[in-house]
C-alpha distance (Angstrom), angle and dihedral (degrees) to the residues before:
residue distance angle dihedral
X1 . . .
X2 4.05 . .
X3 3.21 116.8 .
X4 3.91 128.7 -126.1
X5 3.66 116.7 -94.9
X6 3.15 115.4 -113.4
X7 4.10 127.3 -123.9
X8 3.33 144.4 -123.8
X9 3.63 124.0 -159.1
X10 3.77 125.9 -164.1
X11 3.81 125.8 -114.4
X12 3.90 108.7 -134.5
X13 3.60 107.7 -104.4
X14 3.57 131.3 -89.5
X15 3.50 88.4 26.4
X16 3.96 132.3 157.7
X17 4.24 112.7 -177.4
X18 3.90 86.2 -17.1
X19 3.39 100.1 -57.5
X20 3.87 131.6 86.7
X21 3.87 129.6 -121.4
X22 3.53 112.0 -87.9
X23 4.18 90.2 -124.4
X24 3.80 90.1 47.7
X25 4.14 102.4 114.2
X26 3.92 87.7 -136.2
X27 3.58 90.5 57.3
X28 4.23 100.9 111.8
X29 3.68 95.6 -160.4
X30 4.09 98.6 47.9
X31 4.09 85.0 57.1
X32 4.02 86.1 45.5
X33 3.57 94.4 50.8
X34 4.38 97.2 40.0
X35 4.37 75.6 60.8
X36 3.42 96.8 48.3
X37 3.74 94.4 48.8
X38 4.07 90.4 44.4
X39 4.20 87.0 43.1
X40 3.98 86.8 49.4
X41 3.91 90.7 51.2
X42 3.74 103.0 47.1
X43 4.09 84.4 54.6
X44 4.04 97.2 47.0
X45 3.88 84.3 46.7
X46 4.18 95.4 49.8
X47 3.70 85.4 42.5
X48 4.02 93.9 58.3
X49 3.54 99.0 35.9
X50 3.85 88.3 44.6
X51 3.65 93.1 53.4
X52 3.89 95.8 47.4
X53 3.95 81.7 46.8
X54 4.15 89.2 58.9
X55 3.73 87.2 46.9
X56 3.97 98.2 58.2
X57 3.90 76.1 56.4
X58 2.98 96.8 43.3
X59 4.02 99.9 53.2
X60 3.37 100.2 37.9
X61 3.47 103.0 -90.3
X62 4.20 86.3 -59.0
X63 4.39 90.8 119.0
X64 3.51 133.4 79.2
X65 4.09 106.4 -75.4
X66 3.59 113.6 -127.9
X67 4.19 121.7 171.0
X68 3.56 121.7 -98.4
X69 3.89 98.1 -107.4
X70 3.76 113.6 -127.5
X71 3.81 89.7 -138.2
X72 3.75 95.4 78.8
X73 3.30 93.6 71.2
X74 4.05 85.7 82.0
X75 3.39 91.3 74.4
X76 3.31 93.5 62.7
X77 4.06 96.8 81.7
X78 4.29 87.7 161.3
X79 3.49 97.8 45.4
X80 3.91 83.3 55.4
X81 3.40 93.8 43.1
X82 3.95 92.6 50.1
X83 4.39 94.4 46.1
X84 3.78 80.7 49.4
X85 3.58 95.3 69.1
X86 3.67 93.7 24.3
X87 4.13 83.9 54.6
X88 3.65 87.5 50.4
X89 3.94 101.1 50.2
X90 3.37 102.6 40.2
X91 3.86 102.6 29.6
X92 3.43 93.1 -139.7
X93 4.29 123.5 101.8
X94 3.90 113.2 -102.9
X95 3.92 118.3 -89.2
X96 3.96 87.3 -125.1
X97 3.85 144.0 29.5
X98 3.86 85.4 6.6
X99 4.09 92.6 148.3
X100 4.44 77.7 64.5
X101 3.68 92.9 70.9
X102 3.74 96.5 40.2
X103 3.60 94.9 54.0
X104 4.10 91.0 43.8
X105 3.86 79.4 50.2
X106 3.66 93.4 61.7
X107 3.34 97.6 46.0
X108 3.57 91.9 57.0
X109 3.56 92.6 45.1
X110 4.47 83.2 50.9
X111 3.91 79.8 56.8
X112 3.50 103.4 46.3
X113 4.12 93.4 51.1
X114 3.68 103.1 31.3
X115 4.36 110.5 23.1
X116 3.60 118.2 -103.6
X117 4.15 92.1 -35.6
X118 4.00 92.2 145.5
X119 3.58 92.0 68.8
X120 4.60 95.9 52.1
X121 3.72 93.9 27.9
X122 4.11 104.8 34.8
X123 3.27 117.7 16.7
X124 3.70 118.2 93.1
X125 3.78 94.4 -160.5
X126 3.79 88.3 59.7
X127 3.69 97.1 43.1
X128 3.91 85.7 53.8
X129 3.74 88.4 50.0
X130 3.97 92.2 54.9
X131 3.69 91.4 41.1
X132 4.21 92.3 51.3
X133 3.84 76.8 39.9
X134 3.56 101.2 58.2
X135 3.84 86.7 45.6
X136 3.57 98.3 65.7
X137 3.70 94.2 50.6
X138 3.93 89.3 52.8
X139 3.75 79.3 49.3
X140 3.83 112.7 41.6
X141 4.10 93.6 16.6
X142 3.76 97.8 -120.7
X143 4.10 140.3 25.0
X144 3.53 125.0 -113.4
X145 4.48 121.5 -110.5
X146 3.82 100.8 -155.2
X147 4.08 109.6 -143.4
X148 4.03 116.2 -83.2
X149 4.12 82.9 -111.2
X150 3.87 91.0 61.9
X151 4.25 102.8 23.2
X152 4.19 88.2 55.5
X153 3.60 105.9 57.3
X154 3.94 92.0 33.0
X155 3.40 83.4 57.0
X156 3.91 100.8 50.0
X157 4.80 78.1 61.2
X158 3.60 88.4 92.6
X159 3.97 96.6 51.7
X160 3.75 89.9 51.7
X161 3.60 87.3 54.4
X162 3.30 95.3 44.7
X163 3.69 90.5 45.8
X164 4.16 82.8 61.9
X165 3.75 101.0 46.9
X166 3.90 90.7 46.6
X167 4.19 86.7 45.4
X168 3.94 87.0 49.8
X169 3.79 93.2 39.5
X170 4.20 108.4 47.2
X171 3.87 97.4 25.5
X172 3.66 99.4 81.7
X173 3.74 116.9 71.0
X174 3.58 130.0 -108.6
X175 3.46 97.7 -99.4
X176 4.13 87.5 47.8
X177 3.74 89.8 53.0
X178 3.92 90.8 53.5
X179 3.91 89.6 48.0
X180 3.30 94.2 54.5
X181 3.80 102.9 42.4
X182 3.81 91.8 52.2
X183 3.93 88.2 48.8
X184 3.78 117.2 106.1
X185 3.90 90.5 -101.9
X186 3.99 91.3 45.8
X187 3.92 94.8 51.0
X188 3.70 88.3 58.8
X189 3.46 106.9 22.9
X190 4.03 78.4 129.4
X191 3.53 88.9 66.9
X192 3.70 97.7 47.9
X193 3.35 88.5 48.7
X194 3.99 91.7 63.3
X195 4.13 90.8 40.8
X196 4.03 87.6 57.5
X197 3.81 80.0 60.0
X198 3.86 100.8 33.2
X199 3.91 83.5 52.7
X200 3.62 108.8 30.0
X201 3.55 123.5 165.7
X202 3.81 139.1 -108.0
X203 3.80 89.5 -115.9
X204 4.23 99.2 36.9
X205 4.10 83.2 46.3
X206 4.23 87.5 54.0
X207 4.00 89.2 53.0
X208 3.74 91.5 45.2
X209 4.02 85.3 49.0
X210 4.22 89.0 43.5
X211 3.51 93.9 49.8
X212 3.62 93.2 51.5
X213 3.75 97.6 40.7
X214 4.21 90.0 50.2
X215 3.66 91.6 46.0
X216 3.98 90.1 59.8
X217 4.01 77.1 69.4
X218 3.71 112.6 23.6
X219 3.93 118.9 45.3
X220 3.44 121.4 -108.0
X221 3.51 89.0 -13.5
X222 3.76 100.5 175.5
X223 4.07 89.5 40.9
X224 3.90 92.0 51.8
X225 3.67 102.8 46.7
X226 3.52 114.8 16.7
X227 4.27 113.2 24.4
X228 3.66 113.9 109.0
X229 3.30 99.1 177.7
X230 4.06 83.8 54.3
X231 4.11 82.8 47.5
X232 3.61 93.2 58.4
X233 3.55 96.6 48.3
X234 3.77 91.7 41.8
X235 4.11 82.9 59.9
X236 4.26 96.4 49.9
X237 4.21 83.3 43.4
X238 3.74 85.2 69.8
X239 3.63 85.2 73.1
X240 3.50 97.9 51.5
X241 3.99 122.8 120.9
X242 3.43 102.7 -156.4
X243 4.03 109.4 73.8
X244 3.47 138.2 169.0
X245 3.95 109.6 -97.4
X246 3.14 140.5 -179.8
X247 4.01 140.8 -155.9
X248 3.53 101.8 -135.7
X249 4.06 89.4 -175.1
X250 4.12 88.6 68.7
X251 3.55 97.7 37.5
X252 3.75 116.0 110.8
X253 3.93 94.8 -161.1
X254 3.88 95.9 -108.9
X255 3.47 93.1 153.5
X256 4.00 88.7 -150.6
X257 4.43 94.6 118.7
X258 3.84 78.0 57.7
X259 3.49 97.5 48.0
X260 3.79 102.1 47.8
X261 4.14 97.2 38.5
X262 4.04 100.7 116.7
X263 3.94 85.1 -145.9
X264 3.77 97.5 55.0
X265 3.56 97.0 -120.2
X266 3.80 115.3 166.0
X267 3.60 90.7 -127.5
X268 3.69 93.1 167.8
X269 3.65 92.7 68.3
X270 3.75 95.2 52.3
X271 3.76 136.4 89.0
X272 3.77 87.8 -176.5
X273 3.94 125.5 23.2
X274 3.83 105.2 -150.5
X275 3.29 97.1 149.0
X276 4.78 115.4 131.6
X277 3.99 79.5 -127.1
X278 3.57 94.8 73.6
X279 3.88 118.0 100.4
X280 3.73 97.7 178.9
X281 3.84 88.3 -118.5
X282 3.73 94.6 162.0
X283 4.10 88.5 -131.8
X284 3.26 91.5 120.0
X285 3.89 102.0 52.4
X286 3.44 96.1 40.2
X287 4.18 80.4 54.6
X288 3.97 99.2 59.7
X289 3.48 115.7 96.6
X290 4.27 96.9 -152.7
X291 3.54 127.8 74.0
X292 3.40 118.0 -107.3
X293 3.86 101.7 7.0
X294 3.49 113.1 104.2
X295 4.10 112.9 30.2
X296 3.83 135.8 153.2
X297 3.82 103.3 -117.5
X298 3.62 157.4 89.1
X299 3.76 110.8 -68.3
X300 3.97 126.5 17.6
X301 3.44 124.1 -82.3
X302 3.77 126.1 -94.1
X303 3.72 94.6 -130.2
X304 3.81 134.1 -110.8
X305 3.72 94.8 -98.7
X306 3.90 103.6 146.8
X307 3.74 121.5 -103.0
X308 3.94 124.3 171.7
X309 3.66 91.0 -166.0
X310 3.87 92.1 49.5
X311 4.25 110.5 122.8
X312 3.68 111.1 -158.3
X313 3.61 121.8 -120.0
X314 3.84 124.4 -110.9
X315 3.69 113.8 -107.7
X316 3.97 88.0 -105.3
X317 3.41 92.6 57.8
X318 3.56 96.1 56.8
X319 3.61 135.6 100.1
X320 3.79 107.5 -162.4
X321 3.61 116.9 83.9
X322 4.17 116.6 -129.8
X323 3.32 130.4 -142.4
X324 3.85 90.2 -107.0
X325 4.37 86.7 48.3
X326 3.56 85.5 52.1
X327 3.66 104.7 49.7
X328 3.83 89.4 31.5
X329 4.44 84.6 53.1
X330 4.34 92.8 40.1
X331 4.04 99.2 53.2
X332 4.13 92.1 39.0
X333 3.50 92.4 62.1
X334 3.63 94.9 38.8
X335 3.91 92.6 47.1
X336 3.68 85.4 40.5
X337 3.54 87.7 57.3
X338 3.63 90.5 53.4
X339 3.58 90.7 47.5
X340 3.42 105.4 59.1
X341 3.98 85.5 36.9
X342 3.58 84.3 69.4
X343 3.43 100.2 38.7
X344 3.87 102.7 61.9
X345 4.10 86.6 40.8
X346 4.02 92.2 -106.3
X347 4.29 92.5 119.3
X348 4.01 93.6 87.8
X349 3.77 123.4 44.8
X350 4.34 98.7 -116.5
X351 4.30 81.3 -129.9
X352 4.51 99.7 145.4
X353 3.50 111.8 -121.1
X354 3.24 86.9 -109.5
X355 3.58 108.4 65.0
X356 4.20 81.2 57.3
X357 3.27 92.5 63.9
X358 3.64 95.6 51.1
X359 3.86 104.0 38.8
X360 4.28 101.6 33.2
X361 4.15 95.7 61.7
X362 3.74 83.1 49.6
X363 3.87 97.0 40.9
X364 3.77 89.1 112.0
X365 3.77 94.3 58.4
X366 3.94 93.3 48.2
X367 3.96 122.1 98.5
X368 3.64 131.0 -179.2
Protein backbone atom coordinates (compact mmCIF):
# COMPACT_ATOMS: atom_id res chain seq x y z
CA UNK A 1 0.00 0.00 0.00
CA UNK A 2 1.92 3.44 -0.95
CA UNK A 3 2.00 5.72 1.30
CA UNK A 4 0.88 9.46 1.03
CA UNK A 5 3.49 11.90 0.23
CA UNK A 6 4.16 13.96 2.52
CA UNK A 7 4.07 18.05 2.30
CA UNK A 8 5.86 20.83 2.72
CA UNK A 9 4.41 24.12 3.24
CA UNK A 10 6.22 27.41 2.89
CA UNK A 11 6.94 29.87 5.71
CA UNK A 12 6.06 33.47 4.49
CA UNK A 13 9.15 35.17 3.78
CA UNK A 14 11.29 37.15 5.86
CA UNK A 15 10.08 35.37 8.62
CA UNK A 16 11.57 34.73 12.23
CA UNK A 17 9.11 32.22 14.59
CA UNK A 18 6.28 33.01 12.03
CA UNK A 19 6.20 36.39 12.26
CA UNK A 20 8.22 39.14 10.44
CA UNK A 21 10.50 41.91 11.90
CA UNK A 22 8.69 44.83 12.70
CA UNK A 23 11.23 47.09 10.27
CA UNK A 24 10.86 44.53 7.49
CA UNK A 25 8.87 46.69 4.56
CA UNK A 26 6.58 43.56 4.03
CA UNK A 27 5.62 43.63 7.48
CA UNK A 28 1.54 44.73 7.14
CA UNK A 29 1.20 45.92 10.61
CA UNK A 30 4.56 48.25 10.78
CA UNK A 31 2.93 50.20 7.57
CA UNK A 32 -0.52 50.14 9.63
CA UNK A 33 0.92 51.49 12.61
CA UNK A 34 3.53 54.43 10.68
CA UNK A 35 -0.51 55.60 9.47
CA UNK A 36 -1.91 55.48 12.59
CA UNK A 37 0.80 57.50 14.20
CA UNK A 38 0.73 60.12 11.09
CA UNK A 39 -3.46 59.91 11.29
CA UNK A 40 -3.08 60.56 15.20
CA UNK A 41 -0.81 63.67 14.50
CA UNK A 42 -2.71 65.52 11.86
CA UNK A 43 -5.80 65.37 14.53
CA UNK A 44 -3.72 66.55 17.78
CA UNK A 45 -2.36 69.32 15.42
CA UNK A 46 -6.10 70.52 14.02
CA UNK A 47 -7.19 70.22 17.54
CA UNK A 48 -4.48 72.87 18.89
CA UNK A 49 -4.49 75.11 16.15
CA UNK A 50 -8.34 74.91 16.14
CA UNK A 51 -8.58 75.79 19.68
CA UNK A 52 -6.14 78.81 19.50
CA UNK A 53 -8.34 79.66 16.33
CA UNK A 54 -11.69 79.80 18.76
CA UNK A 55 -9.69 81.90 21.10
CA UNK A 56 -8.79 84.85 18.60
CA UNK A 57 -12.68 84.72 18.54
CA UNK A 58 -13.07 84.40 21.47
CA UNK A 59 -10.92 87.53 22.80
CA UNK A 60 -11.66 89.81 20.43
CA UNK A 61 -9.19 89.31 18.06
CA UNK A 62 -6.45 90.18 21.13
CA UNK A 63 -4.66 86.19 20.74
CA UNK A 64 -2.37 84.79 18.48
CA UNK A 65 -4.42 84.12 15.01
CA UNK A 66 -4.11 80.77 13.78
CA UNK A 67 -6.44 79.37 10.58
CA UNK A 68 -9.38 77.44 11.11
CA UNK A 69 -8.00 74.00 9.95
CA UNK A 70 -10.13 72.32 7.35
CA UNK A 71 -9.64 68.99 9.12
CA UNK A 72 -12.16 69.65 11.82
CA UNK A 73 -14.73 69.36 9.77
CA UNK A 74 -14.33 65.37 10.32
CA UNK A 75 -15.66 65.58 13.43
CA UNK A 76 -18.59 66.67 12.32
CA UNK A 77 -20.09 63.03 11.33
CA UNK A 78 -23.99 64.82 11.38
CA UNK A 79 -23.21 67.71 9.59
CA UNK A 80 -21.94 65.16 6.91
CA UNK A 81 -24.63 63.11 7.26
CA UNK A 82 -27.20 66.09 6.89
CA UNK A 83 -25.18 67.83 3.41
CA UNK A 84 -25.39 64.24 2.26
CA UNK A 85 -28.95 64.23 1.84
CA UNK A 86 -29.14 67.86 1.37
CA UNK A 87 -26.37 67.18 -1.62
CA UNK A 88 -28.61 64.58 -2.87
CA UNK A 89 -32.02 66.54 -3.02
CA UNK A 90 -31.09 69.56 -4.18
CA UNK A 91 -28.01 68.72 -6.34
CA UNK A 92 -26.27 71.48 -5.27
CA UNK A 93 -23.17 71.33 -2.31
CA UNK A 94 -24.33 72.59 1.19
CA UNK A 95 -23.97 76.41 2.00
CA UNK A 96 -21.90 75.35 5.20
CA UNK A 97 -19.55 72.66 6.64
CA UNK A 98 -19.59 71.16 3.08
CA UNK A 99 -15.77 69.74 3.44
CA UNK A 100 -17.94 67.39 6.52
CA UNK A 101 -19.75 65.40 4.00
CA UNK A 102 -16.88 64.98 1.65
CA UNK A 103 -14.65 63.62 4.13
CA UNK A 104 -17.63 61.22 5.60
CA UNK A 105 -17.87 60.41 1.83
CA UNK A 106 -14.47 59.07 1.68
CA UNK A 107 -14.62 57.17 4.42
CA UNK A 108 -17.44 55.37 3.17
CA UNK A 109 -15.98 55.00 -0.06
CA UNK A 110 -12.48 53.49 2.29
CA UNK A 111 -15.27 51.04 3.53
CA UNK A 112 -16.85 50.05 0.57
CA UNK A 113 -13.31 49.02 -1.27
CA UNK A 114 -11.21 47.90 1.53
CA UNK A 115 -13.69 46.64 4.88
CA UNK A 116 -13.99 48.86 7.70
CA UNK A 117 -10.06 50.14 7.32
CA UNK A 118 -10.99 53.84 8.52
CA UNK A 119 -11.67 52.73 11.85
CA UNK A 120 -7.67 50.52 12.44
CA UNK A 121 -5.82 52.71 10.07
CA UNK A 122 -7.50 56.42 10.55
CA UNK A 123 -9.29 56.95 13.23
CA UNK A 124 -7.62 58.40 16.20
CA UNK A 125 -10.28 57.26 18.62
CA UNK A 126 -9.56 53.69 17.56
CA UNK A 127 -5.88 53.96 17.55
CA UNK A 128 -6.25 55.27 21.21
CA UNK A 129 -8.42 52.31 21.94
CA UNK A 130 -5.64 49.76 20.69
CA UNK A 131 -2.98 51.72 22.34
CA UNK A 132 -5.05 51.77 26.00
CA UNK A 133 -5.64 48.20 24.70
CA UNK A 134 -2.30 47.02 24.36
CA UNK A 135 -1.65 48.52 27.83
CA UNK A 136 -3.79 46.38 29.72
CA UNK A 137 -2.40 43.27 28.29
CA UNK A 138 1.21 44.50 29.27
CA UNK A 139 -0.62 45.04 32.51
CA UNK A 140 -3.01 42.16 33.36
CA UNK A 141 -1.26 39.58 30.69
CA UNK A 142 -4.30 38.91 28.58
CA UNK A 143 -7.86 40.64 27.53
CA UNK A 144 -11.05 39.42 28.43
CA UNK A 145 -13.83 37.66 25.39
CA UNK A 146 -17.20 38.24 27.08
CA UNK A 147 -19.68 35.09 26.33
CA UNK A 148 -21.65 35.17 22.81
CA UNK A 149 -24.92 35.73 25.24
CA UNK A 150 -23.44 39.05 26.58
CA UNK A 151 -20.78 40.21 23.47
CA UNK A 152 -24.01 39.99 20.80
CA UNK A 153 -26.51 42.24 22.10
CA UNK A 154 -23.77 44.69 23.52
CA UNK A 155 -22.72 44.75 20.29
CA UNK A 156 -26.08 45.51 18.44
CA UNK A 157 -25.59 49.39 21.22
CA UNK A 158 -23.93 51.02 18.47
CA UNK A 159 -26.72 50.28 15.75
CA UNK A 160 -29.32 51.71 18.04
CA UNK A 161 -27.30 54.68 18.21
CA UNK A 162 -26.69 54.83 14.97
CA UNK A 163 -30.26 54.19 14.25
CA UNK A 164 -30.77 57.77 16.30
CA UNK A 165 -28.14 59.91 14.68
CA UNK A 166 -29.29 58.72 11.14
CA UNK A 167 -33.21 59.38 12.46
CA UNK A 168 -31.99 62.93 13.65
CA UNK A 169 -29.80 63.44 10.60
CA UNK A 170 -32.03 62.44 7.19
CA UNK A 171 -35.54 63.11 8.68
CA UNK A 172 -35.69 66.75 8.24
CA UNK A 173 -36.04 68.02 4.75
CA UNK A 174 -33.67 69.70 2.66
CA UNK A 175 -34.80 72.93 3.17
CA UNK A 176 -34.82 72.09 7.22
CA UNK A 177 -31.26 70.96 6.99
CA UNK A 178 -30.23 74.35 5.32
CA UNK A 179 -32.19 76.28 8.10
CA UNK A 180 -30.59 74.81 10.58
CA UNK A 181 -26.99 74.79 9.39
CA UNK A 182 -27.08 78.54 8.68
CA UNK A 183 -28.62 79.04 12.26
CA UNK A 184 -26.36 80.49 14.92
CA UNK A 185 -25.84 76.95 16.45
CA UNK A 186 -25.22 75.38 12.84
CA UNK A 187 -22.51 78.02 11.79
CA UNK A 188 -20.51 76.97 14.71
CA UNK A 189 -21.52 73.76 15.53
CA UNK A 190 -17.51 73.32 15.36
CA UNK A 191 -17.23 75.40 18.19
CA UNK A 192 -19.81 73.75 20.27
CA UNK A 193 -18.38 70.80 19.55
CA UNK A 194 -15.00 71.86 21.38
CA UNK A 195 -17.14 73.62 24.44
CA UNK A 196 -18.90 70.04 25.04
CA UNK A 197 -15.26 69.10 25.64
CA UNK A 198 -13.92 72.36 27.21
CA UNK A 199 -16.94 71.92 29.65
CA UNK A 200 -17.64 68.38 30.01
CA UNK A 201 -19.70 67.05 32.56
CA UNK A 202 -19.37 65.02 35.77
CA UNK A 203 -21.36 62.21 34.17
CA UNK A 204 -19.86 62.49 30.22
CA UNK A 205 -16.24 62.69 32.12
CA UNK A 206 -17.28 59.09 34.09
CA UNK A 207 -18.03 57.43 30.54
CA UNK A 208 -14.87 58.83 29.10
CA UNK A 209 -13.10 57.34 32.39
CA UNK A 210 -15.37 53.81 31.91
CA UNK A 211 -14.52 53.44 28.53
CA UNK A 212 -10.97 53.74 29.17
CA UNK A 213 -10.85 51.69 32.30
CA UNK A 214 -12.96 48.61 30.36
CA UNK A 215 -10.81 48.86 27.40
CA UNK A 216 -7.63 48.02 29.63
CA UNK A 217 -9.64 44.55 29.58
CA UNK A 218 -11.88 44.24 26.64
CA UNK A 219 -10.51 45.24 23.10
CA UNK A 220 -11.57 48.10 21.51
CA UNK A 221 -14.20 48.34 23.83
CA UNK A 222 -15.72 51.62 22.80
CA UNK A 223 -15.22 50.59 18.89
CA UNK A 224 -17.00 47.16 19.43
CA UNK A 225 -20.00 48.10 21.32
CA UNK A 226 -20.80 51.53 21.22
CA UNK A 227 -19.25 53.52 17.79
CA UNK A 228 -21.80 54.48 15.35
CA UNK A 229 -19.87 56.01 13.15
CA UNK A 230 -17.79 52.52 13.20
CA UNK A 231 -21.54 50.88 12.80
CA UNK A 232 -22.21 52.65 9.73
CA UNK A 233 -19.15 51.86 8.12
CA UNK A 234 -19.29 48.30 9.37
CA UNK A 235 -22.80 48.24 7.24
CA UNK A 236 -21.20 49.85 3.63
CA UNK A 237 -18.04 47.19 4.42
CA UNK A 238 -20.52 44.50 3.60
CA UNK A 239 -20.10 45.60 0.16
CA UNK A 240 -16.60 45.47 0.03
CA UNK A 241 -14.62 43.19 -2.57
CA UNK A 242 -11.59 42.74 -1.02
CA UNK A 243 -12.02 40.16 2.05
CA UNK A 244 -10.00 38.37 4.22
CA UNK A 245 -9.58 34.67 2.90
CA UNK A 246 -8.17 31.97 3.65
CA UNK A 247 -6.81 28.59 1.96
CA UNK A 248 -7.99 26.14 4.21
CA UNK A 249 -5.99 23.30 2.09
CA UNK A 250 -2.45 24.95 3.40
CA UNK A 251 -3.50 25.77 6.69
CA UNK A 252 -1.96 23.77 9.46
CA UNK A 253 -4.73 24.66 12.10
CA UNK A 254 -2.48 26.98 14.25
CA UNK A 255 -5.18 28.83 15.42
CA UNK A 256 -2.76 31.99 15.75
CA UNK A 257 -5.02 34.48 12.86
CA UNK A 258 -7.70 33.65 15.48
CA UNK A 259 -5.83 34.45 18.31
CA UNK A 260 -4.39 37.83 17.39
CA UNK A 261 -7.74 39.30 15.45
CA UNK A 262 -8.66 42.44 17.82
CA UNK A 263 -12.40 41.58 16.93
CA UNK A 264 -12.35 37.97 18.02
CA UNK A 265 -13.19 36.56 14.86
CA UNK A 266 -12.62 32.82 14.56
CA UNK A 267 -10.68 33.31 11.56
CA UNK A 268 -9.42 29.84 11.58
CA UNK A 269 -12.71 28.45 10.83
CA UNK A 270 -13.32 30.63 7.83
CA UNK A 271 -12.62 30.44 4.14
CA UNK A 272 -14.06 33.91 3.84
CA UNK A 273 -14.30 36.55 6.75
CA UNK A 274 -17.38 38.68 5.92
CA UNK A 275 -18.24 39.38 9.02
CA UNK A 276 -19.16 43.98 9.91
CA UNK A 277 -16.48 43.20 12.77
CA UNK A 278 -13.69 43.11 10.54
CA UNK A 279 -11.41 46.25 10.34
CA UNK A 280 -8.96 44.93 7.86
CA UNK A 281 -6.22 45.35 10.52
CA UNK A 282 -3.80 43.07 8.82
CA UNK A 283 -3.21 41.20 12.42
CA UNK A 284 -4.23 38.36 11.20
CA UNK A 285 -2.01 37.99 8.02
CA UNK A 286 0.88 39.18 9.45
CA UNK A 287 -0.03 36.13 12.16
CA UNK A 288 0.02 33.04 9.68
CA UNK A 289 3.00 31.23 9.57
CA UNK A 290 2.60 29.80 5.57
CA UNK A 291 3.01 31.62 2.56
CA UNK A 292 0.23 32.39 0.77
CA UNK A 293 -2.58 31.22 3.16
CA UNK A 294 -4.18 33.87 4.79
CA UNK A 295 -4.22 37.31 2.58
CA UNK A 296 -6.48 40.41 2.36
CA UNK A 297 -7.82 40.26 -1.22
CA UNK A 298 -10.06 39.36 -3.91
CA UNK A 299 -9.89 35.66 -4.61
CA UNK A 300 -8.42 32.87 -2.19
CA UNK A 301 -5.08 32.12 -1.93
CA UNK A 302 -3.25 29.41 -3.82
CA UNK A 303 -1.64 27.96 -0.79
CA UNK A 304 1.94 27.83 0.51
CA UNK A 305 2.58 24.38 -0.72
CA UNK A 306 6.38 24.44 -1.65
CA UNK A 307 7.51 24.68 -5.20
CA UNK A 308 11.25 25.22 -6.30
CA UNK A 309 10.20 26.05 -9.71
CA UNK A 310 7.57 28.58 -8.43
CA UNK A 311 8.28 32.43 -10.10
CA UNK A 312 6.74 35.07 -8.04
CA UNK A 313 4.23 37.30 -9.37
CA UNK A 314 4.78 41.05 -10.00
CA UNK A 315 3.02 43.24 -7.61
CA UNK A 316 0.41 44.06 -10.49
CA UNK A 317 -0.41 40.77 -10.89
CA UNK A 318 -1.39 40.21 -7.51
CA UNK A 319 -4.53 40.03 -5.73
CA UNK A 320 -3.77 40.44 -2.05
CA UNK A 321 -3.46 43.83 -0.81
CA UNK A 322 -0.06 44.68 1.45
CA UNK A 323 0.32 46.62 4.12
CA UNK A 324 2.14 49.24 1.98
CA UNK A 325 -1.15 48.84 -0.87
CA UNK A 326 -3.27 49.43 1.93
CA UNK A 327 -1.89 52.41 3.52
CA UNK A 328 -0.75 53.67 0.09
CA UNK A 329 -4.98 53.01 -1.10
CA UNK A 330 -6.49 54.55 2.67
CA UNK A 331 -4.59 58.11 2.73
CA UNK A 332 -5.14 58.64 -1.33
CA UNK A 333 -8.62 58.66 -1.01
CA UNK A 334 -8.64 60.54 2.09
CA UNK A 335 -6.11 63.19 0.71
CA UNK A 336 -8.02 62.94 -2.43
CA UNK A 337 -10.90 63.85 -0.58
CA UNK A 338 -9.19 66.80 0.69
CA UNK A 339 -8.08 67.62 -2.61
CA UNK A 340 -10.93 68.00 -4.47
CA UNK A 341 -12.49 69.62 -1.18
CA UNK A 342 -10.22 72.30 -1.86
CA UNK A 343 -10.45 72.44 -5.28
CA UNK A 344 -14.17 73.31 -5.85
CA UNK A 345 -13.80 75.89 -2.69
CA UNK A 346 -15.90 73.47 -0.26
CA UNK A 347 -12.60 73.01 2.45
CA UNK A 348 -13.60 76.25 4.60
CA UNK A 349 -17.12 77.01 5.69
CA UNK A 350 -17.71 80.71 3.50
CA UNK A 351 -18.99 82.04 7.38
CA UNK A 352 -17.52 86.30 7.25
CA UNK A 353 -15.26 86.98 9.84
CA UNK A 354 -17.58 88.81 11.15
CA UNK A 355 -20.32 86.69 12.06
CA UNK A 356 -17.29 84.83 14.29
CA UNK A 357 -16.83 87.48 16.15
CA UNK A 358 -20.34 87.91 17.03
CA UNK A 359 -21.63 84.30 17.54
CA UNK A 360 -18.15 82.36 19.12
CA UNK A 361 -17.88 84.70 22.52
CA UNK A 362 -21.51 83.86 22.85
CA UNK A 363 -21.22 80.14 21.80
CA UNK A 364 -22.11 79.14 25.33
CA UNK A 365 -25.42 80.95 25.31
CA UNK A 366 -26.49 79.43 21.83
CA UNK A 367 -28.90 76.31 21.56
CA UNK A 368 -30.15 74.51 18.65
Amino acid sequence: MSERPSTRWQRRPGTIGGKRPWNDWRNALTWRRATQCLMLAINIYIGIAFWFWVRYYETGGASTFVSRPGGIEGWLPIAGLMNIKYSLETGHLPPVHAASMLLLSAFILTSLLLKKSFCSWLCPIGTLSELVGNLGKKLFGCHLTLPRWLDIPLRGLKYLLLSFFLYISLSMSARGIQYFLMSPYGLIIDVKMLDFFRNIGTITLSCVVFFTFASLFIRNFWCRYLCPYGALLGLFSLLSPFRIRRNADSCIDCGKCAKACPSAIPVDRLIKVTTVECSACMSCVESCPVASTLNFSLRQPPGGQYQADAGVKPLWRQTAVSGAAMAALVLGILFAAVAFAMLIGAWDSPVPEQIYFRLIPESWRIGH
